[in-house]
N, C-alpha and C positions, 0 to 999 in steps of 0.2 A: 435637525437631529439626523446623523447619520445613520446607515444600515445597520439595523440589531442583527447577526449574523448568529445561527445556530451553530454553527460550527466549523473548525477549522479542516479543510479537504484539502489534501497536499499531494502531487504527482511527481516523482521522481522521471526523469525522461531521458533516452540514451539513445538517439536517431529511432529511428520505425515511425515515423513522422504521420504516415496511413492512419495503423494504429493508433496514434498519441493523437490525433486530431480527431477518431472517433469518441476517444475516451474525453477529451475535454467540453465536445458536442455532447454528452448524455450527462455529463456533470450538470453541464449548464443549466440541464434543462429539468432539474432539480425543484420537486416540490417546496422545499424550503429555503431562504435566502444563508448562503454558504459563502465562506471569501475561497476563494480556489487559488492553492501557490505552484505553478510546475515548474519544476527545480533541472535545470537544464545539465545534465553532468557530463559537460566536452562532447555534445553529439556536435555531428559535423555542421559545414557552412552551412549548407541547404535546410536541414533538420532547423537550426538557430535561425535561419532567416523567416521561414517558414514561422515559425514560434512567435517572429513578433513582428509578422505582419497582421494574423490570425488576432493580436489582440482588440484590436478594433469589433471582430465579430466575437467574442463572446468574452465572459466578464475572468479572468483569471490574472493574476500577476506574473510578474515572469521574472527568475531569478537565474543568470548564468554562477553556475558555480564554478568558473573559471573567474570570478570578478572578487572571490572570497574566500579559494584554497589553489595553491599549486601541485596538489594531493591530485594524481591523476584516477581517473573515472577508474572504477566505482567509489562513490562518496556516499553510500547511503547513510555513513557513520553519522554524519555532517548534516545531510536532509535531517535526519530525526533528532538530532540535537537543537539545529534551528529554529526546526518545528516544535520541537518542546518548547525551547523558549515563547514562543508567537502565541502559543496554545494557554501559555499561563498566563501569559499576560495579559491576555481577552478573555482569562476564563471558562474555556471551549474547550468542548472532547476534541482530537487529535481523530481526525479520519484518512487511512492513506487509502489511495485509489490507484493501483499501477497502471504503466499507460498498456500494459495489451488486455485489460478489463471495459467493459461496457456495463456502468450500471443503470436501472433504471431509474424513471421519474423519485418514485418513492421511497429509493434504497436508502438514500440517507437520512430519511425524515424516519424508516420502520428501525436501523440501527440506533439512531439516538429513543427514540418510542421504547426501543426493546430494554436499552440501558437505564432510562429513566424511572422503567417498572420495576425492576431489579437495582438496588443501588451497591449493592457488592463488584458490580462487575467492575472488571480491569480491561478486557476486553472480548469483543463479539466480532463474529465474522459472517460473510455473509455466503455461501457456500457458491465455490464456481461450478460453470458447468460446459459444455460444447454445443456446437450449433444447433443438436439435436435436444437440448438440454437433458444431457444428462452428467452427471457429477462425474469432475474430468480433473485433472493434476491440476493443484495440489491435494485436493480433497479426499483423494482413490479411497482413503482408507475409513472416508464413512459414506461410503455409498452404497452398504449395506444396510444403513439403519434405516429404524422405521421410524424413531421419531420426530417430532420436527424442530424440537429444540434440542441439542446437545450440550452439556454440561460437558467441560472434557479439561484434565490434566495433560492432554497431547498438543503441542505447538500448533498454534493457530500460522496461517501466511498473510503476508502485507497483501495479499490481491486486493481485498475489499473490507478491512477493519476497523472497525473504530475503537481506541484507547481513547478510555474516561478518561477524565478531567482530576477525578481523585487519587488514580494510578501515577497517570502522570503529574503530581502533586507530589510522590510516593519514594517515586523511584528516578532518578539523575541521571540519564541517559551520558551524561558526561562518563559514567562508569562505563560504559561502554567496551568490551576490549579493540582497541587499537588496531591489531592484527587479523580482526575478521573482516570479511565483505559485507554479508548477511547477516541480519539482527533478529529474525522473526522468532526463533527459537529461543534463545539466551531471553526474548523478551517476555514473550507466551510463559515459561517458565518463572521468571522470576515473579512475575502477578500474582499465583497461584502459592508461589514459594512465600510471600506476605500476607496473605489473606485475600487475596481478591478471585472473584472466579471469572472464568473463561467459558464462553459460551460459543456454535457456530450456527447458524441458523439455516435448516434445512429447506424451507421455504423459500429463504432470501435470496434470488438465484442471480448473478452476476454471470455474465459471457464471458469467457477466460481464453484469451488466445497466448498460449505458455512460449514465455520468451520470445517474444515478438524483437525485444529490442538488443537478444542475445542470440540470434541463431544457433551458434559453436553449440550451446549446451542441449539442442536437441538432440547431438550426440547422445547424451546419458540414453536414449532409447532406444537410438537406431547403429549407434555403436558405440556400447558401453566401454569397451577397450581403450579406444583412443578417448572418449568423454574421460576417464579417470589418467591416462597419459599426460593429458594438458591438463587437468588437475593437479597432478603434483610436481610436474614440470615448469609448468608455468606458473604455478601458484597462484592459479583459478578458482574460484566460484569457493572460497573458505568462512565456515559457516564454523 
């Protein structure tokens, strides 16, 4: 009999190779038995070489998405349409892990725990944080609560979530629109917008290194001008 796997964990990856190699090391090392897919979307030679030599050391598949769209990076369209399919078809919540997050042993064994106690949910997150842990982008905006579970109609982010198996039962990512880059919002919302509810989990602390494998956009912080310049110039980062 093969591996009964709890669930499907999927990593989009775009060079930052550092990063993406820690983030597939803490997967690994996952209290629960999980199939890990990192989804390669045109990082460079080194980055790809890199990707599969690494499979030998630890258990993850590896899909170049140059081998299944000529759709140039970013393809998150495509990851999560993939991935939806894989997900139904085994049955399995749908957990993305981006590669500039570190979660720990037990993250993904407390997110599916949390979903299972709760069967309403569409999706749960697990709240990022900075080296010093403390709740850091994308999060900013509940790092004032006080308590540890959040219920919330505000978009959750792909850092560290898990979408049920019922949601994505629900809703056809094939709807998807076309013309965006980023899915988390249009997604977060539409769960909610069906009946399902959204949860982040204050406790659940993931290490969040923001845009590890996009530099350019730490613009938006350190120079919001030119971040929104190449935003509508180049038709960047469209959400």
């Amino acid at each position: 009999m093969g591996i009964l796997y709890k669930a499907l964990v999927v990593t989009p990856v775009k060079n930052a190779i550092e990063n993406t190699l820690a983030t597939i090391k803490t997967i690994a090392a996952s209290d629960l038995p999980i199939l890990h897919i990192v989804y390669n979307d045109y990082s460079d030679a080194i980055t790809k070489q890199t990707l599969i030599d690494n499979l030998k050391n630890y258990s993850y598949e590896l899909i170049h998405l140059e081998d299944i769209t000529s759709t140039p990076s970013p393809n998150y369209k495509i990851v999560l349409q993939d991935a939806q399919k894989k997900a139904l078809k085994m049955g399995l919540d749908l957990i993305i892990v981006e590669s500039d997050v570190e979660v720990k042993n037990n993250t993904i064994k407390n997110l599916i725990s949390f979903k299972n106690s709760n069967t309403k949910t569409g999706m749960v997150g697990a709240v990022t944080v900075d080296y010093k842990d403390k709740v850091n982008f994308p999060y900013l905006k509940f790092k004032d609560e006080k308590k540890d579970i959040i219920k919330t109609n505000r978009s959750l982010s792909f850092c560290c979530t898990l979408i049920s198996n019922n949601y994505l039962q629900a809703y056809d990512f094939m709807q998807l629109d076309e013309s965006k880059d980023w899915f988390d919002t249009v997604i977060s919302h539409k769960s909610t917008e069906i009946g399902f509810e959204n949860y982040v989990l204050m406790k659940e602390t993931v290490l969040h290194k923001p845009h590890g494998s996009r530099p350019w956009k730490q613009l938006k912080y350190t120079n919001p001008l030119k971040y929104y310049w190449l935003k509508f110039t180049k038709g960047r980062d469209k959400i």
